[in-house]
C-alpha positions in Angstrom: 33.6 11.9 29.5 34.6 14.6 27.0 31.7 16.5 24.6 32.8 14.7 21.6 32.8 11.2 23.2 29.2 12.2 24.7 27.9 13.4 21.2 29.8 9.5 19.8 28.3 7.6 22.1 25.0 9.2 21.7 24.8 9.1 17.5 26.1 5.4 17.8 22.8 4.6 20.2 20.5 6.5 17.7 22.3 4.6 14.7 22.2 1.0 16.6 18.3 1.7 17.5 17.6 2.7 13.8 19.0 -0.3 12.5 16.8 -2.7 14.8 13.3 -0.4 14.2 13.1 1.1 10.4 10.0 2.1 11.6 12.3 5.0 12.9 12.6 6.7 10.0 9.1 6.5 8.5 7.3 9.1 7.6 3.9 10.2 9.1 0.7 9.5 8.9 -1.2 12.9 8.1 -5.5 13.1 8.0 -5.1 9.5 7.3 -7.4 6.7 8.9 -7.8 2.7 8.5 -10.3 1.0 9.9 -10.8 -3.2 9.9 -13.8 -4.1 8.8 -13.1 -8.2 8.3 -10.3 -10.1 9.0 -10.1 -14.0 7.7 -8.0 -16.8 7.8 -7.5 -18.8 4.4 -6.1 -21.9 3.5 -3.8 -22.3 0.0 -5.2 -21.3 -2.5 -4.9 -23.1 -6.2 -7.7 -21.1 -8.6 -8.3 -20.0 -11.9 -11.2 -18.4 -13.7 -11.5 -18.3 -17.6 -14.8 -16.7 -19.3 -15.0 -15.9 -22.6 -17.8 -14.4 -24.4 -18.0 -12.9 -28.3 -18.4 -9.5 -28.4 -21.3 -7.9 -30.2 -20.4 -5.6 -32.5 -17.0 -6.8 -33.9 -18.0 -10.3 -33.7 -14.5 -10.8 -32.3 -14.1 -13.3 -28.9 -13.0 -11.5 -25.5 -10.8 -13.5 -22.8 -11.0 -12.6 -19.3 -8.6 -14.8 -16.8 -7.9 -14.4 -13.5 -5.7 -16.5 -11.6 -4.5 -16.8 -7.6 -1.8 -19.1 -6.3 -0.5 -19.2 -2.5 1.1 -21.9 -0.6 0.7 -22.1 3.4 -1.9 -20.1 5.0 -2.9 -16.8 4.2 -4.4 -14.1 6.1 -7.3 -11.4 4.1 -8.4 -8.4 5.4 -10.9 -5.9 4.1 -10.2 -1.9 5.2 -11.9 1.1 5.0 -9.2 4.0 4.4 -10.3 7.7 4.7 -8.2 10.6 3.9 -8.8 14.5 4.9 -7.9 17.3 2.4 -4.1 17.3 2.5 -4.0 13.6 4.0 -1.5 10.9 3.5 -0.7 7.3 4.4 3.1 7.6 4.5 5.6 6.0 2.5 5.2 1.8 3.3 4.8 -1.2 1.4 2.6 -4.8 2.4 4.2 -8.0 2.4 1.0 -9.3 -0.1 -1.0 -7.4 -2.8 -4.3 -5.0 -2.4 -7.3 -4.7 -4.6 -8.1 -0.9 -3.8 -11.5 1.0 -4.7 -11.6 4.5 -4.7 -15.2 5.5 -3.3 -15.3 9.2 -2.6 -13.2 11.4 -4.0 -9.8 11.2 -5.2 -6.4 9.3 -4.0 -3.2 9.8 -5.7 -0.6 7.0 -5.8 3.2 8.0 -6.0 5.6 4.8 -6.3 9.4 4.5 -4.4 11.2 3.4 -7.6 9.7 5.6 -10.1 12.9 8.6 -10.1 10.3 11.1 -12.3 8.1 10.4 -9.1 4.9 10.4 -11.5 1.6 10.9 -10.1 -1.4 8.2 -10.7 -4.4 9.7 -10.2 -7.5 7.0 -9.0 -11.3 9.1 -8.4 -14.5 7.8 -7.2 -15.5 4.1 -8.7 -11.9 3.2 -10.0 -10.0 0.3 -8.7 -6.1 -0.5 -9.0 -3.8 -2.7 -7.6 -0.7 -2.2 -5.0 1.6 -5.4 -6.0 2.9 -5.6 -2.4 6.4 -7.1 -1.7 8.9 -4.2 -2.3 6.4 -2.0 -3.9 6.9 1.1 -2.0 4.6 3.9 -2.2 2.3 6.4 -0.9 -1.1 7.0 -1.3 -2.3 10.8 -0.8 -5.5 13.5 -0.8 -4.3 16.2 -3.1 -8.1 17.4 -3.6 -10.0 19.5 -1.4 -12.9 17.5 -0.1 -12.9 14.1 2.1 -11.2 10.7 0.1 -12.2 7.4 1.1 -11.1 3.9 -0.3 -11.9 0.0 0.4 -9.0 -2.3 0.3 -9.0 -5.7 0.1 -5.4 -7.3 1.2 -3.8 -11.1 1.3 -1.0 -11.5 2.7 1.1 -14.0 4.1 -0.6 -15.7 7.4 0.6 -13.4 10.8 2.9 -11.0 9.1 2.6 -7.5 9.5 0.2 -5.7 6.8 1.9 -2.7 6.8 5.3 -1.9 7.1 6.3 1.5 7.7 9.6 3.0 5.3 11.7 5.7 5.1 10.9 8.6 2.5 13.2 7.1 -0.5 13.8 10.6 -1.8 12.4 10.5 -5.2 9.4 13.1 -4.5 10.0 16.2 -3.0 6.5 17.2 -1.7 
């Protein structure tokens, strides 16, 4: 076999095993670390929650709703996520949504589909929410002492939660 058949046969392989394992092209972990603290099995879920309350001063009424739909089984997991100076989680998505808290220090979130590649900046005793699905993103330490977060996740029953991406090129860090 010539060189160039070689160097062919070899770039088709890498291709054909990148296509069957995307995981292939994700990026790193980097002073990252998750740890399970509770896994659970849950059943569908149909719920809704509706208080409302006047407020004080303005004599005006305030609405809080919260609402949580699945069908077929789910699967709930509660992590503990710490990040050293410099640390990151990778570009990846979850096939369900996350209820994060930021406990010590700072975490910066930067999101695939935003093409300015705007950071969102969470510190100690904030919560936010990673939708899940497509929602690609990364989650990084850009301070200079330890970061640490809790995470609550639901996703679909046995599916993966995490799934490793490729960079998609919108920050250059």
């Amino acid at each position: 076999m010539r060189t160039n058949q070689v160097c062919r046969v070899f770039f088709g392989a890498a291709v054909a095993v990148t296509a069957l394992d995307p995981s292939v092209l994700a990026t790193k972990l980097v002073g990252y670390k998750s740890t399970l603290l509770a896994r659970g099995r849950l059943g569908e879920i149909d719920t809704s929650s509706f208080l409302s309350h006047p407020l004080r001063e303005e004599g005006n009424e305030q609405v809080w709703r919260s609402m949580q739909k699945s069908e077929g089984w789910s699967d709930i997991y509660v992590q503990s996520n710490v990040w050293a100076p410099g640390g990151s989680t990778g570009w990846h998505s979850h096939p369900g949504h996350s209820l994060i808290i930021v406990t010590v220090g700072t975490v910066t979130n930067y999101e695939g589909h935003d093409p300015a590649c705007r950071p969102h900046v969470y510190n100690a005793g904030i919560a936010f929410v990673d939708l899940g699905g497509d929602h690609i993103h990364i989650l990084r330490n850009e301070g200079a002492v330890e970061a640490k977060t809790i995470a609550i996740q639901l996703i679909p029953a046995d599916d993966a939660r995490r799934i490793d991406v490729a960079d998609p090129g919108n920050c250059h860090f």
